[in-house]
TORZA-56943 format. One line per field, with one value per residue (C-alpha): residue in one letter; x, y, z; residue number from 1. Coordinates in pm, 1 decimal, always signed. Example, Ala and Ser with C-alpha at 12.3 -4.5 7.8 and 13.67 -1.06 7.14 Angstrom:
2
aa: c(a, s)
xx: c(+1230.0, +1367.0)
yy: c(-450.0, -106.0)
zz: c(+780.0, +714.0)
i: c(1, 2)
***
This chain:
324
aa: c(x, x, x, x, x, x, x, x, x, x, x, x, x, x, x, x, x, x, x, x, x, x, x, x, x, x, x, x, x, x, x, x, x, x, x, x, x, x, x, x, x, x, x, x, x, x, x, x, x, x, x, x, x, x, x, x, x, x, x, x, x, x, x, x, x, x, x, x, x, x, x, x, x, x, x, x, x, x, x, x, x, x, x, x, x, x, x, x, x, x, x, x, x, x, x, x, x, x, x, x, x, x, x, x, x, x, x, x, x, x, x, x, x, x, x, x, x, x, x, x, x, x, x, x, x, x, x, x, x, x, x, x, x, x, x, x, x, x, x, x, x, x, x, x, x, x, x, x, x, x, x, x, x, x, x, x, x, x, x, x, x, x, x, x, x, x, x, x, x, x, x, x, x, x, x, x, x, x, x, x, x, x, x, x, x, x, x, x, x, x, x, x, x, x, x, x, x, x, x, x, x, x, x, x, x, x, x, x, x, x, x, x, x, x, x, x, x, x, x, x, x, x, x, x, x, x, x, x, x, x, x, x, x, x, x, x, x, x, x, x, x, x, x, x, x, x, x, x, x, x, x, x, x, x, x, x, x, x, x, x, x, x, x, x, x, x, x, x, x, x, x, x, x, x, x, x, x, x, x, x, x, x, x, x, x, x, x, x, x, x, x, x, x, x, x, x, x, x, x, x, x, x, x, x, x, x, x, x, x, x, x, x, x, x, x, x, x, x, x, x, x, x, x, x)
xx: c(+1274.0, +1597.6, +1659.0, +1884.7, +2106.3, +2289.6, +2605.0, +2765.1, +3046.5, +3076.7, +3391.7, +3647.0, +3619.1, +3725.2, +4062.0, +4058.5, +4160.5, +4204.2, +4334.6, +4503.5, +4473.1, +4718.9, +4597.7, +4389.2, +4650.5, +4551.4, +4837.4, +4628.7, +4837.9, +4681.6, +4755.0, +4698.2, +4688.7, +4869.3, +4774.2, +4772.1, +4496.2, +4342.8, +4101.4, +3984.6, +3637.6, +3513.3, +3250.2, +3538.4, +3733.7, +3436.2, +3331.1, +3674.4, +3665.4, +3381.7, +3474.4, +3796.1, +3674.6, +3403.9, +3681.5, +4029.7, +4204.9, +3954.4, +3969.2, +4348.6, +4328.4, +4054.2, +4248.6, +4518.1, +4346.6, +4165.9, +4554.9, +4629.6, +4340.2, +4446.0, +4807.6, +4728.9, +4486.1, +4736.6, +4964.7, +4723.0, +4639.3, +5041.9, +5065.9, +4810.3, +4929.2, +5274.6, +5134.8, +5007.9, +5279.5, +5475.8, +5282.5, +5097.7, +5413.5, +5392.2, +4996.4, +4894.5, +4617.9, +4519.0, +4267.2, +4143.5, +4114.4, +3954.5, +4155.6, +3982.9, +4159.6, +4459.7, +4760.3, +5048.4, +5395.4, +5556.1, +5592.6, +5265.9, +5408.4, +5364.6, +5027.7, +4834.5, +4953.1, +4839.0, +4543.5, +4268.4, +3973.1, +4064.1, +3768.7, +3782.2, +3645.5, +3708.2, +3943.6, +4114.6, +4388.4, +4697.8, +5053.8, +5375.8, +5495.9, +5902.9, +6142.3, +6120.8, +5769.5, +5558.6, +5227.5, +4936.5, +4556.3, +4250.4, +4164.8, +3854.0, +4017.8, +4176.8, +3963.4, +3891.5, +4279.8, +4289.0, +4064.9, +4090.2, +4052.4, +3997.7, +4374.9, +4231.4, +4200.7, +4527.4, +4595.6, +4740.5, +4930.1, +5020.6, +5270.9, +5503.2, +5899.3, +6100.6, +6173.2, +5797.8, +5812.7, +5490.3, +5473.7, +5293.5, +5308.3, +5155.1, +5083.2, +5104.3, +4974.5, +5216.8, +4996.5, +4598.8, +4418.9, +4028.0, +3985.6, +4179.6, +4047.4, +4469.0, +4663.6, +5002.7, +5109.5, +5445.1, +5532.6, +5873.5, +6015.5, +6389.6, +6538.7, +6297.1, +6296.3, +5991.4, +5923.2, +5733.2, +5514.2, +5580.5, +5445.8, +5257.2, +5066.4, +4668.3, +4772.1, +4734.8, +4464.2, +4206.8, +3882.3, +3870.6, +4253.8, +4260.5, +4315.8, +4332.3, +4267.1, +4470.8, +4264.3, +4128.0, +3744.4, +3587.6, +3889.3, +4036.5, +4350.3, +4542.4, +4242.4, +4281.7, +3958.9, +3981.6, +3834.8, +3894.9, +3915.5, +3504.2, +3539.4, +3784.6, +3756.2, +3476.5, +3393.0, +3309.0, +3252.6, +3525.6, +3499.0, +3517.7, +3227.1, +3446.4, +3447.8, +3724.8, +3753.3, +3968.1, +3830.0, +3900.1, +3584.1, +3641.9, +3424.9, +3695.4, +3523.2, +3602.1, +3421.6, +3444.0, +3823.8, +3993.2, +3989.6, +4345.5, +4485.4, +4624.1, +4454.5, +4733.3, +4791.7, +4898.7, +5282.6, +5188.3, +5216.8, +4979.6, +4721.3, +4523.0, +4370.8, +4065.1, +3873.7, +3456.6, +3192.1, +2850.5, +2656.6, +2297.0, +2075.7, +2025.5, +2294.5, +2634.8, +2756.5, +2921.7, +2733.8, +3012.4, +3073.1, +3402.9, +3623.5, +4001.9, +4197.8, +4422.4, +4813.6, +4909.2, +4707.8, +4838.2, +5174.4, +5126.5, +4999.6, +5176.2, +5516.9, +5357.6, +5172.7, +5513.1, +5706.6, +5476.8, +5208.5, +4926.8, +4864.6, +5001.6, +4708.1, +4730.6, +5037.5, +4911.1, +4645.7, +4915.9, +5180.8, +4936.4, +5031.6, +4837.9, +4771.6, +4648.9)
yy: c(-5794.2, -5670.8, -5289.2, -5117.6, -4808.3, -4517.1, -4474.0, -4063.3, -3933.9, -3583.3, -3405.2, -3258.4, -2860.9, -2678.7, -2433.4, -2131.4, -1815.8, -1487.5, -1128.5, -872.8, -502.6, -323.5, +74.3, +66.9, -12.7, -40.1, -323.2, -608.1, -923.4, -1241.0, -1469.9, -1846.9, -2128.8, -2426.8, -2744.2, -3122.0, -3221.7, -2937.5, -2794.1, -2443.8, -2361.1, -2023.2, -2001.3, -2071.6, -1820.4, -1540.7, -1624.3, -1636.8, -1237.9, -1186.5, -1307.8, -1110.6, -762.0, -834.3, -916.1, -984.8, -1104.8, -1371.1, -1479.7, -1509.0, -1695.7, -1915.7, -2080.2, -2115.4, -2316.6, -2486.3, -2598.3, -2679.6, -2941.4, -3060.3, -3150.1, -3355.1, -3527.9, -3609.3, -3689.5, -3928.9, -4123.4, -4166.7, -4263.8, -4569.4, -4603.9, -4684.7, -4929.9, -5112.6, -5152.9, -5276.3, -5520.5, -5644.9, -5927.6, -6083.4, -6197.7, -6515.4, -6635.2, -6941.5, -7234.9, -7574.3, -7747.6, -8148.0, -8300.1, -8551.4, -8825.2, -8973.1, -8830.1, -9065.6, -8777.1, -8749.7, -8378.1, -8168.4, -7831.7, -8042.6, -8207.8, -7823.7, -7726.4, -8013.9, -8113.6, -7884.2, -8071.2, -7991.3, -7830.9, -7503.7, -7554.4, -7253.9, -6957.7, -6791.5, -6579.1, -6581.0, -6445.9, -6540.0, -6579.5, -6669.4, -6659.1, -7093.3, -7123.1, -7096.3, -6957.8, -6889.6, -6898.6, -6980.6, -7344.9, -7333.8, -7213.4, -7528.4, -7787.3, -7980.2, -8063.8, -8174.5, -8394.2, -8523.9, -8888.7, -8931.5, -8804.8, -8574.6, -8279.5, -8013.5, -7635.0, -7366.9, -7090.7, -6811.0, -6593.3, -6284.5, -6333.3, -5987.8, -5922.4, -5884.1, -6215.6, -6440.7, -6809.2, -7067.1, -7386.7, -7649.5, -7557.7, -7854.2, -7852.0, -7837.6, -7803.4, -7672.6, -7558.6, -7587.5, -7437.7, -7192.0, -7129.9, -7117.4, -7350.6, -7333.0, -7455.8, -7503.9, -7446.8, -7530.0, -7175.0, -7303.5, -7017.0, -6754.2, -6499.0, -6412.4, -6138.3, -6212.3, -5975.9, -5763.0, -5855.8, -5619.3, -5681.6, -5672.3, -5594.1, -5231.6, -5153.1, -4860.1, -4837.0, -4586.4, -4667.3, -4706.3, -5089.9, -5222.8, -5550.8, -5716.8, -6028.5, -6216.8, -6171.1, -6333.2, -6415.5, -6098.4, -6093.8, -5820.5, -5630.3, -5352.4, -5240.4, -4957.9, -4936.5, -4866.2, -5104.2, -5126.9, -5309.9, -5573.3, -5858.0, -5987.3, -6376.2, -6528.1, -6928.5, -7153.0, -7435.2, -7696.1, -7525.1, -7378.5, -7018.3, -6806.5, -6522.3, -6190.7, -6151.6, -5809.5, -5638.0, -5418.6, -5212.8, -5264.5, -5519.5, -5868.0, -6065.1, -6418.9, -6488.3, -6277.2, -6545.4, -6587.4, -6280.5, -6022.2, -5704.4, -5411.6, -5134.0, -4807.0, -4888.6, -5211.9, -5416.3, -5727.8, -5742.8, -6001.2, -6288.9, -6192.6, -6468.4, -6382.5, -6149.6, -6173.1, -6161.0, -5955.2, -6301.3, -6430.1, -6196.2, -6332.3, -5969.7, -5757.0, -5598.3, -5430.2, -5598.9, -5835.6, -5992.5, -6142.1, -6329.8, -6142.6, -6137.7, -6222.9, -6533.9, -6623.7, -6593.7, -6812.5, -7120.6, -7076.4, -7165.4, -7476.3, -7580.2, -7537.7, -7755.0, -8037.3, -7995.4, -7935.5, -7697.9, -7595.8, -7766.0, -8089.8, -8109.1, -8108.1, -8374.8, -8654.3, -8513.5, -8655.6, -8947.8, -9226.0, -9448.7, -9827.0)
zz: c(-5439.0, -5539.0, -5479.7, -5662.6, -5579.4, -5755.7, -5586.5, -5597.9, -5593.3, -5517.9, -5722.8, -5525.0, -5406.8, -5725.6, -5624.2, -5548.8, -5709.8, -5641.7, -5748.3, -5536.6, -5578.8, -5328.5, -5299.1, -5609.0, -5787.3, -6179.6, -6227.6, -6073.6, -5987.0, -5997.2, -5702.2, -5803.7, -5519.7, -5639.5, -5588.5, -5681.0, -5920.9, -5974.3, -6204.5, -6258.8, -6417.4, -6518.9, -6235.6, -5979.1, -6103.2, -6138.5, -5763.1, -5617.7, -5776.1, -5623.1, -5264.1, -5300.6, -5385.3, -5056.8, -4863.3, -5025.8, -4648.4, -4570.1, -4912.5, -4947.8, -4579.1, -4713.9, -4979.4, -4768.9, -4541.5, -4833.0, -4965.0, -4611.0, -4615.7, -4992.2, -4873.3, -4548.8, -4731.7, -5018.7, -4742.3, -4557.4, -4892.7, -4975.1, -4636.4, -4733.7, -5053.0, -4927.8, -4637.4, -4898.3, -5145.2, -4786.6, -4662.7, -4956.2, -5085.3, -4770.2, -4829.6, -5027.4, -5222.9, -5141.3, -5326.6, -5243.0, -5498.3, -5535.4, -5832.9, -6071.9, -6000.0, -5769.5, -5928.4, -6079.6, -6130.4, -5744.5, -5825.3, -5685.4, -5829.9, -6197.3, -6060.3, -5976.5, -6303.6, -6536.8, -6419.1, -6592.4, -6445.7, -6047.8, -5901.3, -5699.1, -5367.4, -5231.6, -5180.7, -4864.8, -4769.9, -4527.7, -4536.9, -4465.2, -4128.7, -4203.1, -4457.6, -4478.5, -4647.2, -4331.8, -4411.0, -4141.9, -4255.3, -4055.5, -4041.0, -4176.2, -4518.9, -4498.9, -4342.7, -4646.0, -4656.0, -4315.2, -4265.1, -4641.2, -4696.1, -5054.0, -5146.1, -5392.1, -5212.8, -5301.7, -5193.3, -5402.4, -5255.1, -5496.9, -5345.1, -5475.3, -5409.2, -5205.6, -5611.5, -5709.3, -5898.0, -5888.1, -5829.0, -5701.6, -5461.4, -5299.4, -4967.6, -4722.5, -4333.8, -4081.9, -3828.7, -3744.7, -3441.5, -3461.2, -3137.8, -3226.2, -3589.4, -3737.1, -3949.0, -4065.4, -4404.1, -4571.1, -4934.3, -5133.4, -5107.0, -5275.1, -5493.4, -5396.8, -5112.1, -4918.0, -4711.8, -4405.6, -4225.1, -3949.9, -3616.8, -3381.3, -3047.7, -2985.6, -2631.1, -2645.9, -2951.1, -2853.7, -3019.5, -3306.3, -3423.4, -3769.3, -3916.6, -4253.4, -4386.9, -4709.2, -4855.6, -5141.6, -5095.8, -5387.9, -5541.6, -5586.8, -5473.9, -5295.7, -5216.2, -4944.1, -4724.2, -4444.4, -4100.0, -3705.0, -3426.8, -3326.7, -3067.4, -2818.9, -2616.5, -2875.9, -2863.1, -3158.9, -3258.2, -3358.4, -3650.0, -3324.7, -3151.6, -2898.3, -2794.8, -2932.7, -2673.9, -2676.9, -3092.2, -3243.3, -3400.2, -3693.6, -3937.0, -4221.2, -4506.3, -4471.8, -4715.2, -4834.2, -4974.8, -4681.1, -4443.2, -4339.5, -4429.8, -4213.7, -4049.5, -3981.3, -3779.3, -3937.8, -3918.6, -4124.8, -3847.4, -3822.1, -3523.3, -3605.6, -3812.7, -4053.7, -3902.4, -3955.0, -4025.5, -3984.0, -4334.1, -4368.7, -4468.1, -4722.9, -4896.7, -4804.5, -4800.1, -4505.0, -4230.9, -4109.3, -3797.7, -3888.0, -3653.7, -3620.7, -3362.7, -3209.0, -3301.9, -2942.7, -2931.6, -3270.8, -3152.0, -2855.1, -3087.7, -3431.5, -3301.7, -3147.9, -3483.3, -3639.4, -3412.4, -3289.8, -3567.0, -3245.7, -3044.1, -2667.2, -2517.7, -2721.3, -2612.0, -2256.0, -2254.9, -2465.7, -2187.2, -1915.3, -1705.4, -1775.5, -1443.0, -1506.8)
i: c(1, 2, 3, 4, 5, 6, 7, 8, 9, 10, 11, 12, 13, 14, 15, 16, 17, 18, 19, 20, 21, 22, 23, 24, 25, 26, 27, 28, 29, 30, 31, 32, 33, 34, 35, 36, 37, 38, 39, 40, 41, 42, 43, 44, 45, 46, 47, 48, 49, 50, 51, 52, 53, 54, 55, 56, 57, 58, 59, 60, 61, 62, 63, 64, 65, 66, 67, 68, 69, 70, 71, 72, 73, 74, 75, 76, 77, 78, 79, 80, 81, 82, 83, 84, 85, 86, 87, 88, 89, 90, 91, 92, 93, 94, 95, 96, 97, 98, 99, 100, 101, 102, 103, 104, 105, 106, 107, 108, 109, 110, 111, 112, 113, 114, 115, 116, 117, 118, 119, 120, 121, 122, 123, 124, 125, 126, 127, 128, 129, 130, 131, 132, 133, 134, 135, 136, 137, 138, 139, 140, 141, 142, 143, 144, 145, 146, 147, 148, 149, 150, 151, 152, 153, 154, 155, 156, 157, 158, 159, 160, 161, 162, 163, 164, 165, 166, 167, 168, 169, 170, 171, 172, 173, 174, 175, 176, 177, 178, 179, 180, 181, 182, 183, 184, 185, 186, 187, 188, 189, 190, 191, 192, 193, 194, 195, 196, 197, 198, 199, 200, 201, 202, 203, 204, 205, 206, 207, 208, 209, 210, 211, 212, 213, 214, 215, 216, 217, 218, 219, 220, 221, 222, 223, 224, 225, 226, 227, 228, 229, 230, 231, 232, 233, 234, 235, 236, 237, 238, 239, 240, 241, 242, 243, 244, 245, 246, 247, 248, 249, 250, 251, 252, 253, 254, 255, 256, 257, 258, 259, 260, 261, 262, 263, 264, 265, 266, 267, 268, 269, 270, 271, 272, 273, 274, 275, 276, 277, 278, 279, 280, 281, 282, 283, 284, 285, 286, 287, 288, 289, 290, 291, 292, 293, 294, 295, 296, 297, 298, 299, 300, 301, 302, 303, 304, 305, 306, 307, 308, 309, 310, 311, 312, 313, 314, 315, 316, 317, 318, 319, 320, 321, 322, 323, 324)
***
């Protein structure tokens, strides 16, 4: 049984507005609040008369407070509105596609773009980590690619330049970490500028900060959802089965498609990996417990994925001595 429901939304206060009558004066001034967005109905109007000839001080005092509270909340949703408009060029769009068949040009870039019968496999999100093309998702966005036998299987990153333009590569791996959930790709970044992201720490997030998360759910890209830090220290499953400890829980929506991308702090600074979420059954959708690695872990392995094309640990076990 489906059940539907009729979403709200409540209008804004209406302003307020009031008349003052010093000493009985007969020439009445009228002293109008201003404000952004405003409307002003009859009935607002009659009722802020009303409240004024009860008791003209606490009504003047009201609206002040009233503008007060319109202003910081203008101010908060500028603030957001220009967080966005930062951060939002450095995060990519990313497909898997399975082409029809092997392809014959060398060029890739020609290859994405000609062949109309590729299949869409499935869509993610990551962002750009430098200004040479490197571009960190989760692994399991990719997983397809890497472990591709066939040679059919392709990725398509769709990126915006530092000038706003929009484009489009192949993304190739560089390097993946199951255990870790990351992978790093590399696309052909000659004659554009990016503009990577901005990197924070995980080491100090509270519970109840504010975080934000820029994605692709579904496909649609540059999508912005709001939330706070829930909860630290999470541990959540990893596509090798492994544990991946130290996750960040947050209430902001991370749906399908936002895999990969970025979840900031309120300077625009990127805390973690949108990683997982759990779903309510059988719907696919959000329950509002989401989670992302943390920016310090990321740290610690991306560099590693971009040099050796494994991670720290790999590295390790092939650095072994090996006794006969």
């Amino acid at each position: 049984m489906v059940v539907m429901a009729s979403l709200h939304t409540l209008p804004s206060p209406l302003p307020t507005t009031t008349t003052s009558s010093s000493s009985e004066s007969s020439d009445n001034k009228s002293l109008v609040i201003p404000r952004r967005k405003a409307i002003v109905s009859g009935s607002t109007v009659a009722m802020a008369s009303f409240l004024q000839l009860s008791n003209p001080i606490s009504s003047v005092y009201s609206a002040m407070a009233f503008q007060q509270q319109e202003e910081e909340l203008d101010e908060e949703e500028d603030r957001i509105v220009r967080l966005f408009q930062e951060t939002s060029p450095s995060v990519v769009f990313i497909e898997d596609l399975e082409l029809a068949t092997i392809p014959k040009s060398s060029s890739h870039d020609v290859t994405l773009a000609e062949d109309e019968d590729a299949k869409v496999e499935g869509t993610g999100s990551g962002f750009i980590w430098d200004k040479f093309g490197h571009i960190v998702t989760n692994y399991h966005v990719v997983d397809k690619l890497a472990t591709d036998q066939s040679g059919l299987q392709r990725c398509k990153v769709f990126l915006v330049d530092a000038r706003g333009t929009s484009f489009y590569k192949e993304g190739k791996i560089v390097g993946i970490d199951p255990a870790y959930d990351l992978a790093v790709l590399k696309v052909d970044v000659e004659g554009y500028e990016l503009k990577p992201v901005i990197l924070g720490t995980s080491r100090d997030l509270r519970v109840g900060q504010s975080c934000f998360a820029i994605g692709s759910p579904f496909g649609y890209e540059n999508t912005l959802t709001t939330g706070v830090v829930s909860g630290l220290g999470r541990e959540i499953p990893s596509p090798n089965g492994r544990a991946i400890r130290g996750a960040i829980q947050t209430d902001a929506a991370i749906n399908a498609g936002n895999s990969g991308g970025p979840l900031i702090d309120s300077y625009g600074h990127v805390i973690g990996v949108n990683t997982a979420t759990f779903t309510r059954k059988g719907t696919g959708v959000s329950s509002g417990v989401n989670f992302a690695i943390p920016i310090d872990t990321v740290v610690r392995t991306v560099p590693y994925l971009i040099v050796y094309g494994t991670p720290y640990s790999d590295r390790e076990e092939l650095d072994k001595p090996k006794f006969e």
